[in-house]
C-alpha positions as CSV (number, residue, x, y, z in Angstrom):
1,X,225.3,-53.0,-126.5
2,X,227.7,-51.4,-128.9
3,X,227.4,-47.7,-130.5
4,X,225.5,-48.4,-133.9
5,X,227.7,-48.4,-136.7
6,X,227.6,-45.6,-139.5
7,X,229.4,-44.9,-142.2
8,X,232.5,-42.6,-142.2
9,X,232.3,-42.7,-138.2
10,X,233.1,-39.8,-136.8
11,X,232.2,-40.3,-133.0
12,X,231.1,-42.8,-130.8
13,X,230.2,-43.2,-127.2
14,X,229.0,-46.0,-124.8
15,X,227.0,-48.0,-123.4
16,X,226.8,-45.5,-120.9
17,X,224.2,-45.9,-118.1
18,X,224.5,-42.2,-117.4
19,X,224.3,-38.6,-119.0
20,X,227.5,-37.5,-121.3
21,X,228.8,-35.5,-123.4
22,X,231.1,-36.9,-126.8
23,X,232.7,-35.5,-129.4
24,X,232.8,-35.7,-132.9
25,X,235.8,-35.0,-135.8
26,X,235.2,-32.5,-139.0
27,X,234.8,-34.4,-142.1
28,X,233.0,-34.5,-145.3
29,X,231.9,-32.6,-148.1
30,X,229.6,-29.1,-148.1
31,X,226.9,-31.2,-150.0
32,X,226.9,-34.6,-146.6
33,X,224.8,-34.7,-143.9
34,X,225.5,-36.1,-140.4
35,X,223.3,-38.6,-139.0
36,X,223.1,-39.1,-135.3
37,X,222.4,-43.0,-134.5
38,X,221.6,-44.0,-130.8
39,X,220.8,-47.3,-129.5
40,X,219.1,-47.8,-126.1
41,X,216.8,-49.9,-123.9
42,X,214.9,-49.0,-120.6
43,X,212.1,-46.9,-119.9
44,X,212.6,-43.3,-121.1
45,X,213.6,-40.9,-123.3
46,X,217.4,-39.3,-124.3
47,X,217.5,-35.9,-124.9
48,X,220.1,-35.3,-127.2
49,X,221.5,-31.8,-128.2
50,X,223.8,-30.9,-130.6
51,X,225.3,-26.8,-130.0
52,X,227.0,-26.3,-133.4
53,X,223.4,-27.1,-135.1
54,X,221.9,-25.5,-132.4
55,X,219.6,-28.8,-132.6
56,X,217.9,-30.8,-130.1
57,X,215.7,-34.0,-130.4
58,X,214.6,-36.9,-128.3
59,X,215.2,-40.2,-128.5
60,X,212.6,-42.9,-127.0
61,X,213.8,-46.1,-125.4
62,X,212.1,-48.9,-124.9
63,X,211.7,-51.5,-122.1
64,X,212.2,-54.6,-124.1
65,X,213.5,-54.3,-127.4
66,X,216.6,-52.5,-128.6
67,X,216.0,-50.8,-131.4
68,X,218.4,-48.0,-133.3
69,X,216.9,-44.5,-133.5
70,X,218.7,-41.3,-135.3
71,X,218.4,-38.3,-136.8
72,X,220.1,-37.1,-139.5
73,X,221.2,-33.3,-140.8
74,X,221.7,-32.0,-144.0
75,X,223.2,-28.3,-143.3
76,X,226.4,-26.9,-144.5
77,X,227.4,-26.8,-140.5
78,X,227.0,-30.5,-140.8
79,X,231.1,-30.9,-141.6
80,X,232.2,-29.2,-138.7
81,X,233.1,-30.6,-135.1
82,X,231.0,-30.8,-132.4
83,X,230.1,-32.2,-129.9
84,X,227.0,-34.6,-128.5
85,X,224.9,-34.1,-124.8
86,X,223.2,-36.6,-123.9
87,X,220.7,-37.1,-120.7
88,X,219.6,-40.2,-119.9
89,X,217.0,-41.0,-117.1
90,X,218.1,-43.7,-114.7
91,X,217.5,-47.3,-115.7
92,X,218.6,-46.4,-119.2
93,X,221.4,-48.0,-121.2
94,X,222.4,-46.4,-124.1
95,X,224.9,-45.7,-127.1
96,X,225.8,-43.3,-130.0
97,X,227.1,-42.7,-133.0
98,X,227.9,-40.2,-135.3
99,X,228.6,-40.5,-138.9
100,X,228.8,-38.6,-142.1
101,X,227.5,-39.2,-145.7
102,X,224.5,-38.9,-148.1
103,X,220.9,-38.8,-146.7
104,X,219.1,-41.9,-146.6
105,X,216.1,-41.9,-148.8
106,X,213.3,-42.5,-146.0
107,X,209.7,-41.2,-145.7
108,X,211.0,-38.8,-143.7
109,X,214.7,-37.9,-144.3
110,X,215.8,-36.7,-141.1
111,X,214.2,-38.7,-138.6
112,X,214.3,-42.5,-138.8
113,X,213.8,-45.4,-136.8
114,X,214.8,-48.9,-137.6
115,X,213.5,-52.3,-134.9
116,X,215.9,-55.1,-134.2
117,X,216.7,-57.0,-137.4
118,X,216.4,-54.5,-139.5
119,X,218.9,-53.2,-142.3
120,X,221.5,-50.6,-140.9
């Protein structure tokens, strides 16, 4: 397991079997958003925060497959450092990324999930 690639990268962590905490470089244009991109496998669920969006989300893991799960922010905050906690449960394997450009167009914009094979 790698941390998922994004475009314009502007962190990455992992695989990490553990809880962290990773940075991320200032980038970008007022107008990008930052998406979040995490792969993992093993039963349970990361919770990710993010202090200079004063976000948080989850992100669920699965047993079998691994599959990519993000979020992504469209905020003027979005061009600025920061950095990433992550806690894992035990049993968890996981990576992240972080990466800066337009919004995808999805159903829902800001939270996306994408199975193996699938288009990055």
């Amino acid at each position: 397991m790698a941390p998922p690639r994004v475009d314009s990268q502007a962190g990455a962590y992992g695989p990490a079997r553990d809880s962290a905490v990773f940075n991320y470089d200032a980038a970008g244009a007022r107008e990008d958003s930052i998406r979040f991109s995490f792969q993992c496998q093993g039963s349970g669920t990361l919770k990710v925060r993010i202090p200079v969006l004063h976000a948080n989300f989850p992100v669920q893991c699965d047993r079998g497959d691994l599959s990519e799960r993000g979020v992504d922010f469209a905020v003027p905050a979005a061009r600025l450092a920061g950095t990433v906690h992550v806690t894992a449960p035990p049993g968890v394997t996981w990576a992240g990324s972080v990466g800066r450009g337009e919004a995808e167009e999805e159903e829902d914009p800001s939270i996306w999930q994408r199975g193996p094979g699938e288009g990055s």
